[in-house]
C-alpha positions as CSV (number, residue, x, y, z in Angstrom):
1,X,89.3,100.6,111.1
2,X,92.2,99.0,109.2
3,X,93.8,98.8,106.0
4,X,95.0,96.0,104.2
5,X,96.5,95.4,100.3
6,X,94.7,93.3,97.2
7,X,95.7,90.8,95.0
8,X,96.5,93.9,93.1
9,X,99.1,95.5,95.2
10,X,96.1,98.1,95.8
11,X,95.9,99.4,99.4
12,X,92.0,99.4,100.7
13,X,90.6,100.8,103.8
14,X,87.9,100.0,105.6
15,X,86.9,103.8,106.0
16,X,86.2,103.7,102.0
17,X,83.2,101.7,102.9
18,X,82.4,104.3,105.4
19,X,78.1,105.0,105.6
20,X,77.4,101.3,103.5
21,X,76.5,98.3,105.2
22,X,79.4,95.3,104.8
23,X,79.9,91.6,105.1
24,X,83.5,90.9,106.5
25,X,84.2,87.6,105.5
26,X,87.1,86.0,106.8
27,X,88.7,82.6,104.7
28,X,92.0,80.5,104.0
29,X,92.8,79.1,101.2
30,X,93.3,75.2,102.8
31,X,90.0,75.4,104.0
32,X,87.3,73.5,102.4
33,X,84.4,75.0,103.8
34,X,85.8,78.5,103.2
35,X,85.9,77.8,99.8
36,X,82.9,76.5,99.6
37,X,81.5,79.8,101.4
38,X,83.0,82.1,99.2
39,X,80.8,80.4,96.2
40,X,78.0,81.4,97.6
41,X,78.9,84.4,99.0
42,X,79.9,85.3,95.2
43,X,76.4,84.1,94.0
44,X,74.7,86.1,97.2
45,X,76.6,89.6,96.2
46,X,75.7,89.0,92.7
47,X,72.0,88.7,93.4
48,X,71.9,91.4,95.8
49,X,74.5,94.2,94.3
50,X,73.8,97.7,95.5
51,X,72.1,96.2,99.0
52,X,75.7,95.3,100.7
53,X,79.3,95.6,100.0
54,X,81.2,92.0,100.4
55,X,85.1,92.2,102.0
56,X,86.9,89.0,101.7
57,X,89.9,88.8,104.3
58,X,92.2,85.9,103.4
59,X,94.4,85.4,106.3
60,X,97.3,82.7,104.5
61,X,100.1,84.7,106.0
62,X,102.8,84.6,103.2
63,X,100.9,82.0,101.3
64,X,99.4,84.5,98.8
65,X,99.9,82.3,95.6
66,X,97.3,79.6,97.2
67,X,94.8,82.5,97.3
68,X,95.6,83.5,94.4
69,X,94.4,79.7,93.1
70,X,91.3,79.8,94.9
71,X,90.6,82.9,93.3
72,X,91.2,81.7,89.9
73,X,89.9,78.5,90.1
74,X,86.5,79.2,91.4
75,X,86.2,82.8,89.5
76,X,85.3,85.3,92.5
77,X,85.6,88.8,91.9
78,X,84.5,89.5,95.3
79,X,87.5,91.7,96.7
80,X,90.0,89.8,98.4
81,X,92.6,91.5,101.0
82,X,95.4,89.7,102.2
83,X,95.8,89.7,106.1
84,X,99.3,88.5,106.0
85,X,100.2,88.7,109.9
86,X,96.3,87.8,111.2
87,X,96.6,91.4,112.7
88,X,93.1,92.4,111.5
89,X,91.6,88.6,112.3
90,X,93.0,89.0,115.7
91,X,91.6,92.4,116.3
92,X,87.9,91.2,115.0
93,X,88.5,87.8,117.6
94,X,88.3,85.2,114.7
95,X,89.3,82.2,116.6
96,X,88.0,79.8,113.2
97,X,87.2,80.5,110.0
98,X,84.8,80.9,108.2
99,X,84.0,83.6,110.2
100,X,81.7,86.7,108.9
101,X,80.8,90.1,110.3
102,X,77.8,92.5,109.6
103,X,78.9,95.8,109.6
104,X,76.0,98.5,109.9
105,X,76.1,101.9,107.9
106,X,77.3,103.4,111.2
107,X,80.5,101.1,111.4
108,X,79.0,98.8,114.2
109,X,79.1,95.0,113.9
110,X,75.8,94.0,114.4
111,X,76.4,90.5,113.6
112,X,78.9,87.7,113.5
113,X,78.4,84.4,111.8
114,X,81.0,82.0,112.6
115,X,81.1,78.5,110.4
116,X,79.7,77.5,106.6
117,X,76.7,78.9,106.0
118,X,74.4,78.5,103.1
119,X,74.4,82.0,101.8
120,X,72.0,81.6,99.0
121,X,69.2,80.1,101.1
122,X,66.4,82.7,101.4
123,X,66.9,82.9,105.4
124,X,70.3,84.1,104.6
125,X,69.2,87.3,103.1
126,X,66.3,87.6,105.3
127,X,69.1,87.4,108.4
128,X,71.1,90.2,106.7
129,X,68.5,92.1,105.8
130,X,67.1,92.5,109.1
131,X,70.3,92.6,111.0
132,X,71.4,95.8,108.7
133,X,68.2,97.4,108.6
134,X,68.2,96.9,104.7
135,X,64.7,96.9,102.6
């Protein structure tokens, strides 16, 4: 478990997501494909609310005004916590990013996807779906 602060200042645990499958996805804001990811992944949440909960992780250290661009500029309102140290990165093993982890009900990864992926592609739901046990 960890906790890390929002764009808004706002502290968020991951224990408030407690008995509801999740997507960890970790980003930074000079990464192309990232941004490219986090799209999608907007687009993905949107067509599938209530099945998943989405967590970005932006790990920019102090850079928190570039995230706040990418943010802006390609409209997500997908929660984004700021990993300012890479503490939580490092304790999840990211060694490259994108990086995203499925997170059962329970609290166990049951999945990792490491790279872009196309996240509105119908295999990409499928994938989730059967990795989180979700109908």
């Amino acid at each position: 478990p960890f906790s890390l602060k929002d764009l808004n200042g706002k502290q968020i645990s991951l224990n408030e997501y407690k008995g509801k499958p999740l997507l960890l996805f970790f980003w930074g804001s000079w990464c192309q494909a990232c941004k490219e990811d986090i799209v999608l992944l907007e687009k993905f949440f949107e067509r599938n609310k209530g099945q998943l909960e989405i967590l970005t992780i932006a790990i920019d250290g102090e850079k928190e005004k570039r995230v706040r661009n990418v943010v802006k500029d390609h409209w997500i309102t997908l929660p984004v916590l700021l990993d300012k140290k890479e503490q939580v990165a490092r304790t999840y093993g990211v060694r490259m990013i994108p990086t995203a982890f499925l997170i059962n009900g329970e609290g166990w990864v049951e999945g990792t996807v490491v790279g872009q992926r196309d996240w509105c592609a119908p295999e990409a739901l499928s994938a989730v779906k059967e990795l989180l046990g979700l109908r």
